[in-house]
MARTORZA-909266 format. One record per residue: x, y, z of N, C-alpha, C in turn. Coordinates in steps of 0.02 Angstrom, whole numbers, plus 50000, padded with zeros to 5 digits. Last residue first. Example, Ala and Ser with C-alpha at 12.3 -4.5 7.8 and 13.67 -1.06 7.14 Angstrom:
<nodes>
506424988850354506844994750357506455000250394/506604971650390506154977550390506604983550390/
</nodes>
This chain:
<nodes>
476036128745428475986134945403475316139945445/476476115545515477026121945516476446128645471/475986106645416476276105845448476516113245463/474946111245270475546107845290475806109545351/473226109845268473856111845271474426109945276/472116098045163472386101245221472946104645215/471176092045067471686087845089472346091345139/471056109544990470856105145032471286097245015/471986120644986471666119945053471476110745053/471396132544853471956128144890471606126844986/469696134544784470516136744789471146130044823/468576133844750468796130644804469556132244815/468046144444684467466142844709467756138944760/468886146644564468366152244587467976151744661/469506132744535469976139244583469346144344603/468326125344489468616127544545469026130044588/468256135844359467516136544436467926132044488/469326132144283469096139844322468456140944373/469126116844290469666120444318469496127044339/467856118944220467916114544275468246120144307/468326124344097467816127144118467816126244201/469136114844057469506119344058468966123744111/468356101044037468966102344077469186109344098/466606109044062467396106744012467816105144067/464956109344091465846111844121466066105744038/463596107644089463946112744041464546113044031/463136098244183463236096944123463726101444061/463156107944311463746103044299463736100244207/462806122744320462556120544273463186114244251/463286122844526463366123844428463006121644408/462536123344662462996119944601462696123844522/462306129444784462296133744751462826129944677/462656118744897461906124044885461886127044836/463546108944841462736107344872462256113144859/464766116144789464706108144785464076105944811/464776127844858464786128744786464766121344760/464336127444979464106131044951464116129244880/465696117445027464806117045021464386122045011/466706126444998466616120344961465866118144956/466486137445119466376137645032466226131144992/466446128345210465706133245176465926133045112/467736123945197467076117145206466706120645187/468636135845230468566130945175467916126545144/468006141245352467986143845297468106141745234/468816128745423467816128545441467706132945378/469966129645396469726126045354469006127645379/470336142645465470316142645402469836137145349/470186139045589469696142645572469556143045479/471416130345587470416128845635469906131745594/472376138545603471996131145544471486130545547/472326145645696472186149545653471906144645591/472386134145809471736139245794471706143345737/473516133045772473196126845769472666130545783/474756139745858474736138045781474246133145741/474126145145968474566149145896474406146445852/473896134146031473506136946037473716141645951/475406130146055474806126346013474216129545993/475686140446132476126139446061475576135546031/474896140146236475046143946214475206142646145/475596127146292474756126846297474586131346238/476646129646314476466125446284476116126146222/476496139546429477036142546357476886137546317/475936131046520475516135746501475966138246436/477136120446559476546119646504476126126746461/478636131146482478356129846540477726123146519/479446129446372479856129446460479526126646523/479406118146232479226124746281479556124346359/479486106246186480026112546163479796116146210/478536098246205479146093846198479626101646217/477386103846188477626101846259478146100646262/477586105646053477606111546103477746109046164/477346091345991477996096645998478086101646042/476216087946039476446085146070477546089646056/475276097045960475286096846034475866095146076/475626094745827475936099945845475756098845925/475156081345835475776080045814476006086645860/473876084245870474176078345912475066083345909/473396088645734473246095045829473726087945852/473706080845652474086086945654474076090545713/472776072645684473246069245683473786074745695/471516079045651471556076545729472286075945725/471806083345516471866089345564471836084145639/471606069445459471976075745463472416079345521/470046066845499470436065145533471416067345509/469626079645413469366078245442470026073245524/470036084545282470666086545324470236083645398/469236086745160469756080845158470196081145230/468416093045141469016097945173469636093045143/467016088145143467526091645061468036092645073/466706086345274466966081845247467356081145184/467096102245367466556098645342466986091145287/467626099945557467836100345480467266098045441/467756107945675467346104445640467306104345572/468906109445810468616111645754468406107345704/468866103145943469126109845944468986112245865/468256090245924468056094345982468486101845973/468876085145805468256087245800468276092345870/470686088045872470326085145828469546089945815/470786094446052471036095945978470666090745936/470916106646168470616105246141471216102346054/471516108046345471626109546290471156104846228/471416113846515471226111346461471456112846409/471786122346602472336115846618471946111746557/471696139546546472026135546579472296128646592/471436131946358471316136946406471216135746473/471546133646190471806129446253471646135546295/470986135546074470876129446048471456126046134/469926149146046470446148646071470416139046097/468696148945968469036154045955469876153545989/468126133545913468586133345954468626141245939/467076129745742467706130545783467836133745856/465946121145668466166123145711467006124645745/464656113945570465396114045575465246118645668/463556099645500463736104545549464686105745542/462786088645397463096094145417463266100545457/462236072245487462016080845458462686084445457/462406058245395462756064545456462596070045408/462176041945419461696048445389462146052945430/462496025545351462256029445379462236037545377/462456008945304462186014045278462446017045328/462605993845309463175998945316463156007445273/461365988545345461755992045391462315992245382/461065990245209460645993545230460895995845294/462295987745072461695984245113461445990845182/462345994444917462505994144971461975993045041/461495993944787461805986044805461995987944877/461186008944769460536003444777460795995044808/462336013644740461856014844801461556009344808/462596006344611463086006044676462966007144749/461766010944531461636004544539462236001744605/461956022244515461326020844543461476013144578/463076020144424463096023344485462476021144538/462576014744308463276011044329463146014444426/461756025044255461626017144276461886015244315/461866041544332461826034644282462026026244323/460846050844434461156047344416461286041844365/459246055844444460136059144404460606054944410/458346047844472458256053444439458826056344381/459026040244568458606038044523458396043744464/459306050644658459836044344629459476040744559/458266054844712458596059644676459106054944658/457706043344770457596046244729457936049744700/458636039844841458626034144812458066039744750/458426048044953459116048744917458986044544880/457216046045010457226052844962457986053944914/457296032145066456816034845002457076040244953/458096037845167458436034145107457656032845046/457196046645221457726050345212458026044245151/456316037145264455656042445232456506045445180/456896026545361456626025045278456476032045243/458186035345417457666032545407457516031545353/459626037245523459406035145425458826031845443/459926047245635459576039045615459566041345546/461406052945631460936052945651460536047945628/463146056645688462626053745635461996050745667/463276065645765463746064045706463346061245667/461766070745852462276067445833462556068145776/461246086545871460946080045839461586077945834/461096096145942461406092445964461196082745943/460856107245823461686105445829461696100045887/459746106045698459886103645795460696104445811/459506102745575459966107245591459816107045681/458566092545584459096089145558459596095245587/457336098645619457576094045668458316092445669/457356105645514457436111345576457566104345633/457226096445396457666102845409457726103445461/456076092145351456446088745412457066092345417/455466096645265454986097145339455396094445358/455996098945143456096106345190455706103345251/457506085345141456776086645131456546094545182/459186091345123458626087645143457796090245117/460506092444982459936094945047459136092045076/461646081544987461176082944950460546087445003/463136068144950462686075644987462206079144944/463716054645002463146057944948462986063844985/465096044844978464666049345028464366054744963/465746026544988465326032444950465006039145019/466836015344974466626022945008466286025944979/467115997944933466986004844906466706007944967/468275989645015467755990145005467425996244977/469345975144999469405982345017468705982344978/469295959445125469205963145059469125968545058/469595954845235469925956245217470115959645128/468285948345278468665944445236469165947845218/468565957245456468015953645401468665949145361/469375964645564468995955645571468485953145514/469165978145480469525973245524469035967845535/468655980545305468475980345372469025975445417/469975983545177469495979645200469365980545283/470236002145110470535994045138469895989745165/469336008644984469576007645061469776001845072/468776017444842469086010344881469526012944931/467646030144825468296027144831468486024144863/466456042744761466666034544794467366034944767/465436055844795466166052744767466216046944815/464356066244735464346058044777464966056544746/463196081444744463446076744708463826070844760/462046094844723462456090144770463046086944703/461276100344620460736101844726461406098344745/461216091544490460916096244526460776097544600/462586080744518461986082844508461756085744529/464086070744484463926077144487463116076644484/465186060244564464316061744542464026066344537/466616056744562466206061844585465686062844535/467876044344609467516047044566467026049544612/469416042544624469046043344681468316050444643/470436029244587469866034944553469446035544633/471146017644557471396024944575471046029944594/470206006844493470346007644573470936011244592/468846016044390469606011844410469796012644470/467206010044347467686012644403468406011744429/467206004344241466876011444252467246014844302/467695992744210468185999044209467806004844226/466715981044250467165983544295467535990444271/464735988944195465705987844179466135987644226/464305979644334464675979044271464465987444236/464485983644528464045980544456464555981544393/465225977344643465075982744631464815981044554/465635969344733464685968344745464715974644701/466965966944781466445962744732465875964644711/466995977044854467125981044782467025971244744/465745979344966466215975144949466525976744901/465015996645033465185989545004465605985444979/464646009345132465166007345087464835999845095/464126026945119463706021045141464706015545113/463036041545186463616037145189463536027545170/462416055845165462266049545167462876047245159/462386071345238463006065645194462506061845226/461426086645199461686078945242462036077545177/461416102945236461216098145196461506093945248/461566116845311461036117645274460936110245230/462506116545435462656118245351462206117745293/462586122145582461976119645529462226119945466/463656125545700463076127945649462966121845603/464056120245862464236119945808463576122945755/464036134545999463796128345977463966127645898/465726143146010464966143645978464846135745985/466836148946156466636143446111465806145446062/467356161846230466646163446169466566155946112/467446155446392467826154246335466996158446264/467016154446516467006159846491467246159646416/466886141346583467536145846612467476153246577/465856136746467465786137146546466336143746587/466746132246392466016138046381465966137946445/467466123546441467856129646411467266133746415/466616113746448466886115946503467336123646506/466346109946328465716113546345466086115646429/467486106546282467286109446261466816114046294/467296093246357468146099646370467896105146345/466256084946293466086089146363466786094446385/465876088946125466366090446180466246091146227/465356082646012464906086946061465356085146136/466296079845919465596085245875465206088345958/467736075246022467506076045959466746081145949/468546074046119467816071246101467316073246076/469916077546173469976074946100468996070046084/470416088746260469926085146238469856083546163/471456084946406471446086346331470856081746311/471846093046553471386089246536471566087146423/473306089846688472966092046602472496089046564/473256084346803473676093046787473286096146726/471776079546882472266080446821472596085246822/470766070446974471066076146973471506075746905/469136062346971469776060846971470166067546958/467326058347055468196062047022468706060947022/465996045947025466776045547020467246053547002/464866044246946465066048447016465676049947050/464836037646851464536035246897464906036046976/465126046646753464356045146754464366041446807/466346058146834466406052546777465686050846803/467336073446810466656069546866466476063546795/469016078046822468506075346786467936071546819/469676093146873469156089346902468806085146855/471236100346853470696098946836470336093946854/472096108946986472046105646939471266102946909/472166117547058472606115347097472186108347046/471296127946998472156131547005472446125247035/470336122546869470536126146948471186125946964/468986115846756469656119246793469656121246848/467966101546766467866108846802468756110446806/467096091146656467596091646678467536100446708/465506076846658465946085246683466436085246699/465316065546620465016068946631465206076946626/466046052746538466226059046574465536063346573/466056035946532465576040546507465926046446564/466946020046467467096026346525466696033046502/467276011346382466526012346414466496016746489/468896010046409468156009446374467716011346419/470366017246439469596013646472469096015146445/471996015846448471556016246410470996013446427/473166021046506472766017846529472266019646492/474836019046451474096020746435473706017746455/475926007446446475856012846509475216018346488/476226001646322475865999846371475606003946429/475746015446201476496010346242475996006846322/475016012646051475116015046114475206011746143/474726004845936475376009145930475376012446008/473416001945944474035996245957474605999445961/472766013045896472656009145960473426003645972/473096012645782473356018045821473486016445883/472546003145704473166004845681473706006745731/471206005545735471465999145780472116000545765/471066016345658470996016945738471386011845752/471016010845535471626016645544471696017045635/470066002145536470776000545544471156004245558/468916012245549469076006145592469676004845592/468986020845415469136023045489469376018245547/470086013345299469536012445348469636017945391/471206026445194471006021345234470416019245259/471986032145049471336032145089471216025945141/472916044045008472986037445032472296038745057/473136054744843472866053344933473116046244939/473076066844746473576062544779473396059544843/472246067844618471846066244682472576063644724/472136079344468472576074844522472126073744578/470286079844393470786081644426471316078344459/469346081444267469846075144281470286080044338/467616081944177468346085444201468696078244237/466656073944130466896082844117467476085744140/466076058344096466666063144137466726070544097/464526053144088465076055044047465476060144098/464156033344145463946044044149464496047944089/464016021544126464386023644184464426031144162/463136021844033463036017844099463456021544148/462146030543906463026029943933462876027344014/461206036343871461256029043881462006027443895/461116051843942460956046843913461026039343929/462306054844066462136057744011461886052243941/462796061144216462206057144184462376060044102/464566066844254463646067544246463146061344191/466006063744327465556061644279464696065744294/467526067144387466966070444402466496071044321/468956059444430468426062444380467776063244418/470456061944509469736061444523469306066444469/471706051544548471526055444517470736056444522/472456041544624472546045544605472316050944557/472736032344772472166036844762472576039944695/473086017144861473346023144831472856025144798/472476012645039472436012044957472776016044919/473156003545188472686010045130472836010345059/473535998345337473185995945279472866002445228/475256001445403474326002945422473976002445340/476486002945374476095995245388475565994845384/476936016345352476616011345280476226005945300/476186026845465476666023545443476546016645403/476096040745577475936036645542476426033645495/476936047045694476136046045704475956041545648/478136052745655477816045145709477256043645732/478396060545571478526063045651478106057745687/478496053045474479156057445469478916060645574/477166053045452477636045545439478186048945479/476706067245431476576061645492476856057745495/477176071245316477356075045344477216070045436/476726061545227477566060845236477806066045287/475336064245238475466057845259476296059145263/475186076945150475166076145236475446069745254/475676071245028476166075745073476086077545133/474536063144988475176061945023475706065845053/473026067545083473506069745044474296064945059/471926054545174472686057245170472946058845122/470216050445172470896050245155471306054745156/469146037145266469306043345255470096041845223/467556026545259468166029445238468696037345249/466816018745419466636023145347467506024045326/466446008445490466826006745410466706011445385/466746002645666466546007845607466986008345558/467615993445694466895992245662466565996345633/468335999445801468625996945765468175994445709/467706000045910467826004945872468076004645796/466805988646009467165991145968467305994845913/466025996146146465915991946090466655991546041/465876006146241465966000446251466215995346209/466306023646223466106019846199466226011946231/467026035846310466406031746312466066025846271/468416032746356468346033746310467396029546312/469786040146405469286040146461468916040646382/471426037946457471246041246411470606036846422/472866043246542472266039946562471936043046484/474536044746589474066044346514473496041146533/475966049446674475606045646676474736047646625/476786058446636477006052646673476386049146674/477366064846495476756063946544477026058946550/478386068246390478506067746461478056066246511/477916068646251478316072346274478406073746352/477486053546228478126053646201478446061546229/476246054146312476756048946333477646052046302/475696063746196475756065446291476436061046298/475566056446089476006062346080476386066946157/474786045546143475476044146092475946051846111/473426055346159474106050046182474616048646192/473296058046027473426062246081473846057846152/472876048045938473616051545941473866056245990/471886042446020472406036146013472986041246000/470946055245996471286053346070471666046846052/470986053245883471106060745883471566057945952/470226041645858471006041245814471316048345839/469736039646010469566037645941470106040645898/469266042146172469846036446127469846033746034/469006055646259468786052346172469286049246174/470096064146360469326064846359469086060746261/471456059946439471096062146373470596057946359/472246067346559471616064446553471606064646474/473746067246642473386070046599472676064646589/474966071046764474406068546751474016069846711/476946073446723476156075446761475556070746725/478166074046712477766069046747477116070346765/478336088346649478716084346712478416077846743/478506093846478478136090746532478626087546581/
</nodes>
């Protein structure tokens, strides 16, 4: 890059690294155009980091030990079984992760950008338009501004995105994965007796008919008590009369949690789950609940003329992937190399495009399978062994998830 003008479209951990990665390979100047007003930093759901992704980011300056997260190591996968409270485990797999807040990991990021980012809340984009003498962002209150380079980092319903569909691009609206994540997290005081049910390595998995529910400790919310707080996400296919609303692709990330929907998870919780577990749903308070339909989606070409796409808005990871915020961090990292190394932008634009669409696609093919064989189509879970386990999931999930490495 020569000093040029860039826009990035979402200020949320995809656009805080996109950023970062502009500034560091020569943009002169970083506007990053982020609709939300409120603070971001408040959303508490969890997500986590293989460590070998994490040494592959520490190592190119996107991430780094100060930022608050948990060590992760191993993950049983229990079923109901009788009067046993906390369920009986069938299998045991390595879990190498770090797991963080979403909130903190953001504010983490947010602060890591050099003063010269103009970073603007509650900035709503309407429409961005390519053209040979640069890109046109139209902002909600009528406002254009020009750009050499647009980058859209806004995530499940992309206006860069829907500008690419526009120019001709074969973008797809995102698909329907046929179930929901309930989401929810709480205090790891508030979590019930036996404390060893749940050790705080464990990033345990609820096996039951139609789904299943893995929890795992997260650092504590920003500006709370600074206590780390259990993660839970429950998948499970919806009720058949609220299907065709729920598969909408322009139903939000997350959509209302209503009573009729936490009824129906409290049932099938009640049903299959053991004690110890049930009783973890049932304590998490009500607004730190919430509901995301499953949808994926990829990008066929992830840059195109003065736009470029990366995080959610260029491919839609389902949440089994483990590679969710990931892959935002990885589209940054490799973005911001190509600009760094290439001659021209468009040779950039190009190289990224290479090596970050073929990921794209792979993991959206990851997330089906996984949700196929983890929601629509589960085992006879009571039956597995360790050994049994192990061969259904090489059969069924292979390598992949907690993401690629860097470069492949």
């Amino acid at each position: 890059m020569h000093g040029e003008r860039v826009a990035v479209v979402g200020g949320s951990i995809a656009g805080c690294a996109a950023a970062r990665a502009l500034r560091r390979a020569g943009a002169g100047e970083v506007v990053v155009l982020e609709r939300a007003s409120g603070r971001l930093q408040d959303r508490g759901v969890g997500l986590a980091i293989q460590n070998e992704r994490y040494a592959e980011l520490e190592a190119a300056g996107y991430l780094d030990a100060r930022m608050p997260w948990v060590p992760l190591a191993r993950r049983p996968w229990v079923v109901r079984d009788g009067a046993r409270r906390e369920g009986r485990e069938i299998a045991s797999m390595p879990f190498p992760f770090r797991s963080y807040g979403w909130g903190s990991l953001w504010r983490e990021l947010r602060g890591r950008l050099p003063d010269e980012v103009d970073y603007r809340g509650g900035t709503v984009v309407r429409s961005v338009t390519d053209g040979p003498d640069g890109a046109v962002v139209l902002l909600a209150d009528g406002a254009e501004e020009r750009f050499d380079l647009v980058v859209g980092a806004d995530g499940h319903r992309s206006t860069v995105r829907a500008a690419m569909l526009a120019a001709g691009s074969s973008v797809s609206a995102p698909a329907w994965g046929g179930y929901l994540a309930w989401r929810g997290t709480l205090p790891v005081e508030q979590l019930p007796r036996p404390a060893g049910a749940f050790p705080e390595d464990a990033a345990t998995t609820v096996a039951f008919p139609g789904g299943h529910m893995i929890a795992y400790r997260i650092p504590g919310a920003p500006g709370g008590d600074g206590g780390a707080q259990v993660n839970w996400v429950f998948y499970a296919t919806p009720p058949a009369h609220l299907a065709g609303e729920l598969a909408d692709p322009r139903t939000n990330p997350s959509a209302e949690l209503t009573s009729e929907l936490t009824d129906y998870q409290h049932a099938l919780v009640e049903r299959f789950f053991p004690g110890y577990w049930r009783d973890v749903v049932h304590a998490t308070p009500a607004e730190s609940r919430l509901l995301q339909p499953i949808h994926d989606a990829v990008a066929p070409r992830f840059a195109q003329g003065r736009l470029v796409l990366l995080g959610d808005a260029a491919a839609i990871a389902r949440p089994h992937t483990g590679s969710g915020a990931l892959k935002a961090l990885q589209d940054a990292t490799v973005l911001g190399r190509a600009l760094l190394e290439a001659d021209s932008l468009p040779a950039a634009l190009a190289a990224y495009d290479a090596e970050r669409a073929p990921v794209g696609r792979a993991i959206l093919e990851l997330g089906r399978s996984l949700g196929r064989a983890q929601v629509l189509r589960t085992p006879d879970w009571a039956s597995l062994d360790q050994r049994s386990f192990e061969c259904w999931w090489q059969e069924n999930s292979g390598a992949g998830v907690g993401g690629r490495p860097l470069g492949s």
